[in-house]
N, C-alpha and C positions, 0 to 999 in steps of 0.2 A: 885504108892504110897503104902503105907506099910497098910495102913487102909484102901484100894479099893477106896478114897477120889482120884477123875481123875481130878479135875478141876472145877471151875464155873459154875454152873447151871445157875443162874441166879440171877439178884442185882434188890432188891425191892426199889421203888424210891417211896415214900408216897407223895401225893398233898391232897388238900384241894377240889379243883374242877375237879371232873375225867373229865367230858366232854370236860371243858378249858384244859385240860393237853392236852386229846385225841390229840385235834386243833394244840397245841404247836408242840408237834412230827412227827404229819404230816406237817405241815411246817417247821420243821427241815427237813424232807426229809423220815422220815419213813412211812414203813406200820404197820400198829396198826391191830391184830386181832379184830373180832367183841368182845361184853365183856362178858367177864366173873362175874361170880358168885359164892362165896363159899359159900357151903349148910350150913347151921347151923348158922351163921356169918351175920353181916350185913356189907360187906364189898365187891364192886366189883373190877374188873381189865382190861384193857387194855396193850395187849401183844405184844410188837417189837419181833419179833420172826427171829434165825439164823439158820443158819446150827444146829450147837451144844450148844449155849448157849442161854438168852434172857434177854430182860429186862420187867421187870414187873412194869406198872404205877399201882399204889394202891391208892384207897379210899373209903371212909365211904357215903355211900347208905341209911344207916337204922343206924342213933344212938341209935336206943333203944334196938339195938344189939349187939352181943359178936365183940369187933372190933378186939382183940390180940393187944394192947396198942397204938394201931392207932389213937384212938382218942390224947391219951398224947402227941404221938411225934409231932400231928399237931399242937397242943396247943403252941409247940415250933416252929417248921418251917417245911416248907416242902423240900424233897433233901431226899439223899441217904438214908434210911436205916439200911440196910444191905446184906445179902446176901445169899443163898444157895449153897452148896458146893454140886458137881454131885457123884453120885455114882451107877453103874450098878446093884448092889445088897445091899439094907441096909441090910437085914438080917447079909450077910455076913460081912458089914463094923461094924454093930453094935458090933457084936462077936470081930473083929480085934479091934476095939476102947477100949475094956472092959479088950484086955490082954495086954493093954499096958496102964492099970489102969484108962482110958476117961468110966464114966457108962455113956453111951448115952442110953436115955431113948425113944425106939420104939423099931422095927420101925409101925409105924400108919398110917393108910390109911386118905387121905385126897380125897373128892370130890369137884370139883365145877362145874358149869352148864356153857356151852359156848352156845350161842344164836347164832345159825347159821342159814341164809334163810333157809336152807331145814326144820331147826327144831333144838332143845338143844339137846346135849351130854352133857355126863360126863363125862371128862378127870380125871385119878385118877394119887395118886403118894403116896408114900411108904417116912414118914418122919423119921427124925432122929435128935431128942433136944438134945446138948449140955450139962453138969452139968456145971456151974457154976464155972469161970476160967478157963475153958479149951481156947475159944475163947480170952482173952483177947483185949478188946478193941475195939470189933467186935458182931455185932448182926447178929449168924450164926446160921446154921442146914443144915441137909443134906435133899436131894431131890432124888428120885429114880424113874421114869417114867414108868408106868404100860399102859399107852395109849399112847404111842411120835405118833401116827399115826393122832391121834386127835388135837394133838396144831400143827403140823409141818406140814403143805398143802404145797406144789410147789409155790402160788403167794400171799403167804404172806413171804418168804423170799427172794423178790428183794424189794430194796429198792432205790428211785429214787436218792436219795445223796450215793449210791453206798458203802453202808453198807454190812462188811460181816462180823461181829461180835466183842464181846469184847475182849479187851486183859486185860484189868486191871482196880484195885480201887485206889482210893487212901485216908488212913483212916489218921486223924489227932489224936497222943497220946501223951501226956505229957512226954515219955520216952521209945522212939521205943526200946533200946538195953534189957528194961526189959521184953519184949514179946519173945527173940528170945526162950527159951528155951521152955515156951508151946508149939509152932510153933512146933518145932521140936520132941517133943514128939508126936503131934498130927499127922502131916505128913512126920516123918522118917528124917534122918540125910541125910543133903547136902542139905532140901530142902529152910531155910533161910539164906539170907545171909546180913550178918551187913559191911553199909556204911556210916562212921561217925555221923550222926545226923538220918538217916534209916535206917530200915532194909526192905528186900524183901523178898518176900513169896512165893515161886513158885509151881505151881498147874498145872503141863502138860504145856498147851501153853498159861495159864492165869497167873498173879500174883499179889499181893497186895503189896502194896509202903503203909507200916505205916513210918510218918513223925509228926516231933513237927511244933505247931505252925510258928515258925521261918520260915521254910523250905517250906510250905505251901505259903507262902508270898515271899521266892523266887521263888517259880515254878510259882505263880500266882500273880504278882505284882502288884494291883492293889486293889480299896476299897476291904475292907473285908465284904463279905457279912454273914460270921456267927460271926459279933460282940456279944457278953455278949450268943455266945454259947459256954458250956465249952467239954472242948476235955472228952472223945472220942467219935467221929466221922467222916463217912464217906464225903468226898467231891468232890472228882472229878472221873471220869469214861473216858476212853479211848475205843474207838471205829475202829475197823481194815476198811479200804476202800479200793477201787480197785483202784482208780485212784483220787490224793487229787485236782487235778485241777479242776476235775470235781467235786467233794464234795464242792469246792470254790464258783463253778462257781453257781451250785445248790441253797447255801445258801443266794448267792446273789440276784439271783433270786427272792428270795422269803421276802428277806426285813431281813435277819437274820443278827444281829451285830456278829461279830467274828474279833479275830486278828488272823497274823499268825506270828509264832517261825521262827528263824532260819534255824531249819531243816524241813520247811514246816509243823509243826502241825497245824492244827487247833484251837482256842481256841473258844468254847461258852460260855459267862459268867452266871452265875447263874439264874440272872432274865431271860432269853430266854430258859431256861431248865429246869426249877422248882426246885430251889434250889440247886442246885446244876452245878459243873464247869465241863464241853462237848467239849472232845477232838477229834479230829478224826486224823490219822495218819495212816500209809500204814503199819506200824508196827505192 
């Protein structure tokens, strides 16, 4: 990418109850790291960790502390967030965003405290805020990993539903074909591409499906679970697996509703994933 922007770091998924979340994902099939902590914040986390990307479950600890709008978006539901965008050097992506007129405002060092048996660390990371329109439609920043030795252990990336990480979001806007040209400013020409009611975002082996309401309701046809939510936001998340019979077989196991698509995906509906619609598919 033309901005050092490689792909998906990780998609923050805000809940009300971290512990109940925790429970949720392990009986989807994940492993959860032990929680995390950000220092200064009152806000912890619980981490599905992959090879290259992750998912971060997020919440509020300590209200009488700095949440970063945590509290508001609970106020309204819990589910997707947003997302962080990977990058091997902010410094350098900051600089590449800034000649291509993006002022990304860092890059700042973020700590948090992980609670592991032997004892806490602090895993650190190098951020990168967005100005205002650059993201369209999307609650983004960049992430840059000063410690992956610390969140990435060998057996917290197998996962018993035979998870090997994400492929894609899917955010809901009132008028996908208006984002293509941020997009493309932001990550170089060729990388969106417009499909009458979407457009697609591609980020290495990850990519974003911004869709209008309509669309959302074909892909997912069923009650809508963000009534009197208004667009934009994130709703659905696609998960890569090794084998979907056995991600079937897994969730059954375990008492988990899902349907399946025609081309063997997976569906989990909202309420069994906190807010949000949990795809799994070998793609």
């Amino acid at each position: 990418m033309v901005t050092g922007i490689s792909g998906i770091d990780h998609v923050l998924v805000g809940v009300r109850d971290l512990e109940a979340a925790r429970r949720d994902y392990e009986r989807l099939g994940f492993t959860l790291t032990p929680r995390g902590s950000h220092i200064g914040w009152g806000t912890a986390n619980y981490c599905v960790m992959f090879p290259d990307d992750y998912v971060e479950l997020i919440g509020i600890v300590d209200p009488s502390q700095f949440s970063n709008n945590l509290d508001k978006f609970l106020a309204q539901r819990e589910g997707l967030m947003g997302l962080a965008f990977a990058a091997s050097d902010a410094a350098a992506t900051a600089a590449a965003l800034r000649r291509r007129s993006i002022a990304a405002d860092g890059p700042k060092t973020l700590e948090r405290r992980l609670e592991l048996p032997e004892g806490t660390v602090l895993p650190r990371f190098d951020l990168l805020f967005f100005p205002e329109g650059a993201t369209p439609g999307l609650n983004a920043f960049v992430c840059s990993h000063l410690t992956p030795e610390l969140v990435r252990r060998p057996d917290w990336l197998r996962h018993p539903n035979g998870a090997r990480g994400l492929t894609s979001i899917t955010v809901v806007v009132d008028d996908p074909p208006a984002l293509f040209e941020s997009y493309e400013k932001l990550l170089g020409h060729g990388s969106v591409t417009p499909t009458d009611d979407l457009i697609t975002v591609r980020l290495g082996r990850h990519a974003i499906l911004f869709v209008d309401p309509d669309e959302l309701s074909v892909l997912h046809p069923t009650a809508d679970p963000f009534e009197g939510v208004e667009p934009p936001y994130p709703a659905a998340m696609n998960i890569r697996v090794a084998a979907i019979d056995e991600t079937a077989a897994h969730l059954k196991s375990r008492g988990v509703s899902f349907s399946r698509e025609a081309d063997g995906t997976l569906v989990v509906p909202p309420e069994a994933a906190r807010g949000l619609w949990l795809t799994f598919s070998v793609r």
